[in-house]
VEXNU-105252 format. One line per 4 residues: number of its first residue (from 1); their letters; for each residue x, y, z of C-alpha. Coordinates in steps of 0.25 Angstrom, whole numbers, plus 2048, in hexadecimal, padded with zeros to 3 digits. Each point is the difference from the previous one (the first is absolute). Example, Ala and Ser with C-alpha at 12.3 -4.5 7.8 and 13.67 -1.06 7.14 Angstrom:
<recs>
1 = AS = 831 7EE 81F  806 80E 7FE
</recs>
This chain:
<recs>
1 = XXXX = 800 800 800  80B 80B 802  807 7FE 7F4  7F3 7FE 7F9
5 = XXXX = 7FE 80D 804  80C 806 7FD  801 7FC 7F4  7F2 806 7FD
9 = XXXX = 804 80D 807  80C 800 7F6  7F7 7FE 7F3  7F7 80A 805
13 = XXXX = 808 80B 802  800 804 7F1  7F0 803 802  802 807 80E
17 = XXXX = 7FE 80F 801  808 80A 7F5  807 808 80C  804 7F3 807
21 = XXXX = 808 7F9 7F3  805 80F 7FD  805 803 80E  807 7F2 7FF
25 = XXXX = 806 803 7F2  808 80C 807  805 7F7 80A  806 7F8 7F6
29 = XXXX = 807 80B 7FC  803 805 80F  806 7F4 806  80A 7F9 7FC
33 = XXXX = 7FD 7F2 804  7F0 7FF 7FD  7FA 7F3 7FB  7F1 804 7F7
37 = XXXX = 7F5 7F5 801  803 7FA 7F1  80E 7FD 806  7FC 7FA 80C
41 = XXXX = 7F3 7F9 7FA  809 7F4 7FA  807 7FE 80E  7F2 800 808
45 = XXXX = 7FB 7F7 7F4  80B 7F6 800  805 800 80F  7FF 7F4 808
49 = XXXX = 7FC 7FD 80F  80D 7FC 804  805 809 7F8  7FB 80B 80A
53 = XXXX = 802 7F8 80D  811 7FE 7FA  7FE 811 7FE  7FA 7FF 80E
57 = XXXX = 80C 7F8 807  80B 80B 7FA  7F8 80D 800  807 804 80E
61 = XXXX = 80D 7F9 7FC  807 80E 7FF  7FA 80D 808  804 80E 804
65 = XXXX = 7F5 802 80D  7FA 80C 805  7F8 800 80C  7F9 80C 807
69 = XXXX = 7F9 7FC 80C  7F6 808 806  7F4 7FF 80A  800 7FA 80E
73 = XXXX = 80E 7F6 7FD  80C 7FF 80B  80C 7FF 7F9  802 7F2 803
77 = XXXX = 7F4 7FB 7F9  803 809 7F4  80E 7F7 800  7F7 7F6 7FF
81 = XXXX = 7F8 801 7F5  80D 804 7F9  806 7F3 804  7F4 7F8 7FE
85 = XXXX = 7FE 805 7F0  80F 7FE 7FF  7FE 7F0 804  7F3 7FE 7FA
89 = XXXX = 806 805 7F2  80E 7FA 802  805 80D 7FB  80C 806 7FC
93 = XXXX = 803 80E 802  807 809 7F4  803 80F 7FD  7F4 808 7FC
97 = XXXX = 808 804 7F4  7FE 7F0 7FC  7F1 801 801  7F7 800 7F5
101 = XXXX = 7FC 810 7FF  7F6 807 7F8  807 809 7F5  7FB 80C 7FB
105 = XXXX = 802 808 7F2  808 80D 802  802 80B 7F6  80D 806 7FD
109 = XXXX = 7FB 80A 7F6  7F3 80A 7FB  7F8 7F3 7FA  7F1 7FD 7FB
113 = XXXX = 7FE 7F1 802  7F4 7FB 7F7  7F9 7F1 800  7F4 7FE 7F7
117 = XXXX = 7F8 7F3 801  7F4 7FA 7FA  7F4 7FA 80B  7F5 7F5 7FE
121 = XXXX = 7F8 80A 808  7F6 80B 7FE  807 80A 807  80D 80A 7FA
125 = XXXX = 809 804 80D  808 80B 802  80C 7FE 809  80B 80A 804
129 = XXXX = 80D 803 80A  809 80C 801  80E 7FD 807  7FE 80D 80D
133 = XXXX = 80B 7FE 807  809 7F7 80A  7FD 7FD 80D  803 80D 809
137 = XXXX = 7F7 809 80A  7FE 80B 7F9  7FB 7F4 7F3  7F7 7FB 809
141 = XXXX = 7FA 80C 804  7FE 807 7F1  7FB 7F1 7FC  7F4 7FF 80A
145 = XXXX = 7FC 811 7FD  800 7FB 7EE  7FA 7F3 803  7F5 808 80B
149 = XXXX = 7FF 80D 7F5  7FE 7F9 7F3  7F8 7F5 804  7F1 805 800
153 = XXXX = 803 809 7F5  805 7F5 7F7  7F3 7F7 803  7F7 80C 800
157 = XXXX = 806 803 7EF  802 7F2 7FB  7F3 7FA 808  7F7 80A 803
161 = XXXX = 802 80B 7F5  803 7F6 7F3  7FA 7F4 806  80C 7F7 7FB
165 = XXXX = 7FC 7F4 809  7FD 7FC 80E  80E 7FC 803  80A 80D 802
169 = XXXX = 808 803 809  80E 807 804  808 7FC 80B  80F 800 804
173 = XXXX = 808 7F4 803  80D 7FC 804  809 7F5 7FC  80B 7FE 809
177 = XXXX = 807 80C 7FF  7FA 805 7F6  7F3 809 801  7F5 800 7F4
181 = XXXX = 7F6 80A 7FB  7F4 7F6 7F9  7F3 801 7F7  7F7 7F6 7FD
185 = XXXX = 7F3 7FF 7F9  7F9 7F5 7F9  7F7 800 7F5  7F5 7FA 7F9
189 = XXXX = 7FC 80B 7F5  80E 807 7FE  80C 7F9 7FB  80D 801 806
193 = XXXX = 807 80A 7F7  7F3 809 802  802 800 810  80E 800 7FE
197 = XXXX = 7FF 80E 7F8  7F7 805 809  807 7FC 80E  80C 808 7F9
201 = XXXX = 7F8 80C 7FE  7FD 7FF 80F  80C 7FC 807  807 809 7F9
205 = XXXX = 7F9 80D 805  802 7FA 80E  80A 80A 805  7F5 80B 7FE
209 = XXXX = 7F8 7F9 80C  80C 805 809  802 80E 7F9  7F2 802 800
213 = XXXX = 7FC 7FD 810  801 808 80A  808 801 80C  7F6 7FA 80A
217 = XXXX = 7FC 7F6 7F8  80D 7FC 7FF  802 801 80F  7F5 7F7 802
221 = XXXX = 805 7F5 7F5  80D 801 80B  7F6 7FF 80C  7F9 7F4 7FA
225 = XXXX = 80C 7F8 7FD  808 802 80E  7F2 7FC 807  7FF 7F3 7FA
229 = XXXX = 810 7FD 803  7FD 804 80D  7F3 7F6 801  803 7F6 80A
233 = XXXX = 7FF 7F1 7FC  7F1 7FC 806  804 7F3 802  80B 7F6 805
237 = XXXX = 800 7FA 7F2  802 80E 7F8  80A 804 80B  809 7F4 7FD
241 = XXXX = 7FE 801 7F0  807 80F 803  80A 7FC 808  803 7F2 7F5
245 = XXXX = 803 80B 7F5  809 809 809  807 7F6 804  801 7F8 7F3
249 = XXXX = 7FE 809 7F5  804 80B 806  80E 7FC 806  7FA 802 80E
253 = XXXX = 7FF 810 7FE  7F7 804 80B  7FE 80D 7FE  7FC 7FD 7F1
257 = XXXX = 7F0 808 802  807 80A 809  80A 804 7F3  7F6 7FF 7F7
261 = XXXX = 7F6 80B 809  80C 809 802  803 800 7F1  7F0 802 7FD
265 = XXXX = 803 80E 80A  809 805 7F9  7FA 7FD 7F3  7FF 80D 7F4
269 = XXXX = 7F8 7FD 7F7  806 804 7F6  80A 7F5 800  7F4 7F6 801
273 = XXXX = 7FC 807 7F2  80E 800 7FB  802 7F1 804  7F4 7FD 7F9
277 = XXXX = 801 808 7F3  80D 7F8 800  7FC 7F3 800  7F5 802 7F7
281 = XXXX = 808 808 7F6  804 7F8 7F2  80E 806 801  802 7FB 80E
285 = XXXX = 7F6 7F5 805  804 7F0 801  7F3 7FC 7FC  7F9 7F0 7FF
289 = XXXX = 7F4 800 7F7  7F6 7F5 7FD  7F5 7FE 7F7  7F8 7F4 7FF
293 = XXXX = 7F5 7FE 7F5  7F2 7FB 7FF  7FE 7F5 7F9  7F7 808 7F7
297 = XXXX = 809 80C 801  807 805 7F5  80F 806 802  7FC 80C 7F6
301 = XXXX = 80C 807 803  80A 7F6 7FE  807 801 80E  80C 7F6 802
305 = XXXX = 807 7F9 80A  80E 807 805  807 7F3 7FC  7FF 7F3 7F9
309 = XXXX = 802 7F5 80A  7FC 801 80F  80B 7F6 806  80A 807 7F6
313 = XXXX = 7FE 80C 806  7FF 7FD 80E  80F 7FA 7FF  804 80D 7F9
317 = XXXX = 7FB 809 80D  804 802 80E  7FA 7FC 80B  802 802 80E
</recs>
C-alpha cells in the first residue's frame, strides 16, 4: 500500500495544481541536488521490500548529530537519549562537512535566468525570483519592509484589477543565505507570456510604492514588522522550533531578531527604494523566471529557455 501510493502520488503530479509543478521546476534550477517525480517514479516502481529494509539497516551507518534539548530535561537524561540513539543506530559520527547538505545556485553576475515548459494541465503559471541580497541585518530588515510593501499592491493589480487568476501572490523567501523577492500567479485564461509581460510591467514600477509613501506609512510598515519579531512564541512547540533555527540554521546567533529590529530602527527609506530598484533593474537584477504553459495554451511570443540542457547547466553553475 505505500509504494502503491507513491508511485501514484508520482504519476500524478504532472496533473497536480500549475503553481505546485511550476514552483517545483524553480527548484530544480535552485538546488543543486534535486531528484523530480519522473526520476524517481522508475526507483519507487522498481524498488523491492528488501531493497528498503537493506536501505533501512545502512541509513544511520555514517551521521553528523545535532541535538537541542529543551523543556523539562536534566542534563543527564539528555545524555541519555543521546547515548540511546547512538546504540539504537550503531552510528558512526563524521565531520558535518562530510554530510549530505543542501546546495544552492549563486549568481556571480547581473543575469535573467528563464525555463519555459509545456503542462498536461488547464492552467498557465507565472513564476518568478530576484536575487536581494546576503544574509545581514540591515537585509533582513529592508526584505521583511519589500515583501510587507509590495505584497497587497501586487495581489490588488494582477487579481483584483486584471482578474488574471485566483492564484497570486508575492512574497519573500530566503534560501540559506540568500534572501528572495517572489511573484506567483497561475492562470486558467491567460497564458504564461501574457502574465509574464504584464507582471513586468508591475514589478518594474515597484520602487515607486517607496518614493511614492509617506513618512508615517512608512514608520508604520517599520512598526508592524519589529511587532511581529517581537511576538513571543504561544506555545512550547513554537518556542522550540525558534530556538531549532537559531541554534541550527542560524550558528547559535541569539541576538539574530534583536539585529534585525535594530536594523529595521534605523531603516531610511530611501535605501529600502534604492535596494529595491536595484534588484529589480534589468542592468542589475540576478533574476529566475519560470513560465509553465497550459496544455491548451499557445507560447504566441516565442519565449525560450536560457539554455539547452538542464543537468548541463546545473554542472556548468556554482552552487553553495
Amino acid at each position: 500500500a505505500i509504494k502503491d501510493k507513491t508511485v501514484r502520488d508520482y504519476k500524478n503530479f504532472a496533473l497536480s495544481d500549475a503553481y505546485q509543478q511550476t514552483r517545483e521546476i524553480g527548484m530544480d534550477l535552485f538546488m543543486q541536488t534535486k531528484y523530480s517525480w519522473e526520476e524517481s517514479l522508475p526507483v519507487a516502481e522498481a524498488v523491492s521490500l528488501s531493497e528498503i529494509q537493506n536501505f533501512g539497516d545502512s541509513l544511520y551507518k555514517k551521521t553528523f548529530l545535532e541535538v537541542m534539548v529543551y523543556g523539562d530535561f536534566e542534563e543527564k537524561d539528555a545524555r541519555k537519549v543521546v547515548t540511546m540513539f547512538q546504540e539504537k543506530t550503531n552510528t558512526k559520527g563524521i565531520d558535518k562537512s562530510e554530510a549530505f547538505n543542501v546546495k544552492y545556485l549563486e549568481f556571480d553576475n547581473t543575469e535573467t535566468i528563464q525555463y519555459v515548459n509545456n503542462l498536461l494541465v488547464n492552467n498557465s503559471c507565472f513564476y518568478r525570483e530576484y536575487l536581494i541580497g546576503k544574509d545581514s541585518p540591515e537585509i533582513r530588515a529592508m526584505t521583511r519592509v519589500i515583501g510587507s510593501a509590495l505584497q497587497q499592491p501586487f495581489f490588488t493589480e494582477m487579481r483584483t484589477n486584471q482578474q488574471l487568476g485566483y492564484i497570486v501572490g508575492s512574497y519573500t523567501n530566503n534560501k540559506e543565505k540568500n534572501y528572495y523577492l517572489s511573484f506567483l500567479i497561475q492562470s486558467g485564461e491567460y497564458t504564461a507570456d501574457d502574465i509574464n509581460g504584464r507582471a513586468e510591467k508591475f514589478i518594474s514600477s515597484a520602487p515607486k510604492i517607496f518614493e511614492e509613501m509617506d513618512d508615517e506609512t512608512f514608520k508604520q510598515l517599520i512598526k508592524s514588522e519589529i511587532e511581529k519579531l517581537d511576538k513571543s512564541p504561544m506555545s512550547i512547540s513554537e518556542r522550540a522550533i525558534k530556538l531549532k533555527n537559531i541554534i541550527f540554521e542560524n550558528d547559535a546567533d541569539y541576538l539574530r531578531d534583536k539585529k534585525t529590529i535594530d536594523a529595521l530602527n534605523a531603516l531610511k527609506k530611501e535605501s529600502v527604494k534604492k535596494l529595491l530598484s536595484n534588484t529589480l533593474s534589468p542592468k542589475t537584477r540576478k533574476m529566475v523566471n519560470v513560465l509553465s504553459f497550459a496544455k491548451d495554451h499557445q507560447n504566441s511570443t516565442g519565449v525560450t529557455t536560457s539554455f539547452d540542457n538542464l543537468e548541463s547547466w546545473k554542472n556548468s553553475r556554482r552552487y553553495e
